[in-house]
N, C-alpha and C positions, 0 to 999 in steps of 0.2 A: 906380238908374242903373247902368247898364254901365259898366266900364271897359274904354276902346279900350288894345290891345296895343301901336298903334303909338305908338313912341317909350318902350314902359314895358318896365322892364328885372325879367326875371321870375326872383329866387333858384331855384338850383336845383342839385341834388345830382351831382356830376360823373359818379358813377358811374352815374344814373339815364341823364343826357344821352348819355353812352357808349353807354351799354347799346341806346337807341331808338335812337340815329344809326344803331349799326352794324347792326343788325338791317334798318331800312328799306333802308340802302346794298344788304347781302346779297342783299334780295329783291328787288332794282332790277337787281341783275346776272344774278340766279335766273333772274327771269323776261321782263327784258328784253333778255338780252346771248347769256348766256354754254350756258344749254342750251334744248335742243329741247323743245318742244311735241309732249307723245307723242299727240297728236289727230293730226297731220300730218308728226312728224318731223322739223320744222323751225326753226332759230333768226332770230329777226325779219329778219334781214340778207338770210337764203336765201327766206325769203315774201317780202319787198319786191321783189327781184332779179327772183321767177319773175313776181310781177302787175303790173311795171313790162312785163317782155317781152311780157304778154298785152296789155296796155294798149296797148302801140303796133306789135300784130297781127306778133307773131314769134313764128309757129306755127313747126312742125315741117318744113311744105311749104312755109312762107315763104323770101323771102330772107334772106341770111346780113345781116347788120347790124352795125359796128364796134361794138365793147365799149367803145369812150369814149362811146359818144351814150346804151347802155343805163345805162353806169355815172352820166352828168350825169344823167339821167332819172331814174333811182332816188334821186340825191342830193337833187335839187332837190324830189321830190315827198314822198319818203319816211324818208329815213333820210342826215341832215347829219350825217358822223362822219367826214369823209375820204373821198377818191375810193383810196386805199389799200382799207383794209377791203374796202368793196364789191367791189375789182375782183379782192381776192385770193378772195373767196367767191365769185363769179361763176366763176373761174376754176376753183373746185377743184371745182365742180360737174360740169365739163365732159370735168372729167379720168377717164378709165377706170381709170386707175390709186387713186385717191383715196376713188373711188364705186362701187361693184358695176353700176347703174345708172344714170347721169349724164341728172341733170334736163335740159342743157345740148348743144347741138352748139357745138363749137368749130372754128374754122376759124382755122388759124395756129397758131404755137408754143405752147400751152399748158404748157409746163414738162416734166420728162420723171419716172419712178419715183425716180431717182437723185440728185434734189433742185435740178435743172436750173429755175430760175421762170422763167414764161411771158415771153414778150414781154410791151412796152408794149401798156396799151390800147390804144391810135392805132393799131395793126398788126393786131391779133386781131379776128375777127367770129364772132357768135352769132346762133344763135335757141335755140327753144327744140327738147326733144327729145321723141320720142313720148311717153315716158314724165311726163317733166314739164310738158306741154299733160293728159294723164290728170291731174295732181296738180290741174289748174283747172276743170276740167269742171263744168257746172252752176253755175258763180260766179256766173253774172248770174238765178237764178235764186233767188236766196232763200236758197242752201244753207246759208250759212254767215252772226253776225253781222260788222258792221264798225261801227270806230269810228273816230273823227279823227287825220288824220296829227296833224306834231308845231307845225303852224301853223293847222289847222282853219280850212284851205280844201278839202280834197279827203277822203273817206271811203278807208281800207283795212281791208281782212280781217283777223280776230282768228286765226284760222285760216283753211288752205287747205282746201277742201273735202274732198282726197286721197281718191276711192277704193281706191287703194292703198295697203296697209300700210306707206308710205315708212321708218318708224324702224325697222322688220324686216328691210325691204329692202336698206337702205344703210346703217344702224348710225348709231351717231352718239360722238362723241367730246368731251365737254366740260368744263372746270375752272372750277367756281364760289366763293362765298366759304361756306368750310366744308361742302361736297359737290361731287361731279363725278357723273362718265358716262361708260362705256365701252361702247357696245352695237355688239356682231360685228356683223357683215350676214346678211344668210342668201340662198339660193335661192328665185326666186318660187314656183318648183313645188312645193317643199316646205312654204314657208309656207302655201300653199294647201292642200298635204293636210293639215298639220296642223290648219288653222282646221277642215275637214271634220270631223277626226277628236274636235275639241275640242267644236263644235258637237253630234255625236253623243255624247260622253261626256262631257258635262260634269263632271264629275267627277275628268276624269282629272289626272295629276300629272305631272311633269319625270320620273320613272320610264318613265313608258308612251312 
């Protein structure tokens, strides 16, 4: 006979329960929160934001679109944590100053190098930007898998498909529980000779 868990109170060593808690919390912020996914560069906030904009056809050449309707859109479909959050990530996408490459066209105050914050949602309009309509390419396509938002009614990307090397490109910055990230950005041109020059030498080293 099995015994059911529920309602049975199970002795256990504090230091073991510590020990599992903190470890699973860790990797809940690791790989949920806090850094980027070096397949795409991206941390879940910045993937939801960009396939929420493809989702409701805010290409490059589309119209500009207020940042409250992307920012509900994103909330509601993908990622419940505050219209905050979202809108401060949407935001810093858009910003040249923040991004080498900004996923993002922003139309309105987005904030300035000086530490100025954007306007209100309600005032700001976006779509997306060449570069980050490139980060989506081929999505409907197989490329990438997907698995259930966080109410499993609707499927999202595990990754963005990114033809581009986005974590090269735009670097990325992140503090997690006992690791972070600090990755420069670099120049497309160069990342690209050096993928050439890697691809032909594989061998080579941070010296070459």
């Amino acid at each position: 006979m099995i015994k059911k868990e529920a309602g049975y109170i199970k002795p256990r060593e504090i230091t073991e329960e510590m020990k599992e808690s903190y470890i699973d919390y860790a990797m809940s912020v690791i790989i949920s929160r806090a850094l980027p996914d070096v397949r795409d560069g991206l941390k879940p906030v910045h993937r939801r934001i960009l396939y929420t904009m493809l989702e409701d056809g805010l290409r490059h050449d589309a119209k500009f679109r207020k940042s409250a309707t992307v920012v509900g859109s994103c909330l509601g479909r993908y990622h419940p944590h505050g219209d905050v959050a979202v809108y401060d990530s949407l935001a810093r996408m858009a910003q040249d100053f923040s991004l080498r490459y900004p996923l993002i066209q922003g139309q309105g105050n987005f904030g300035s190098i000086d530490s100025d914050p954007p306007a209100a949602q309600r005032y700001t309009e976006c779509k997306l930007s060449r570069i980050g309509e490139e980060m989506l390419r081929d999505i409907e396509k197989n490329t990438v898998d997907f698995t259930d938002n966080y109410d499993g009614t609707r499927k999202e990307p595990v990754v963005l498909p990114s033809p581009l090397p986005q974590l090269l490109l735009n670097g990325s910055l992140g503090i997690a529980v006992g690791m972070a990230t600090n990755i420069p950005p670099h120049n497309l041109s160069e990342v690209i000779d050096a993928s050439i020059y890697l691809l032909n030498n594989p061998k080579a080293d941070t010296e070459d």
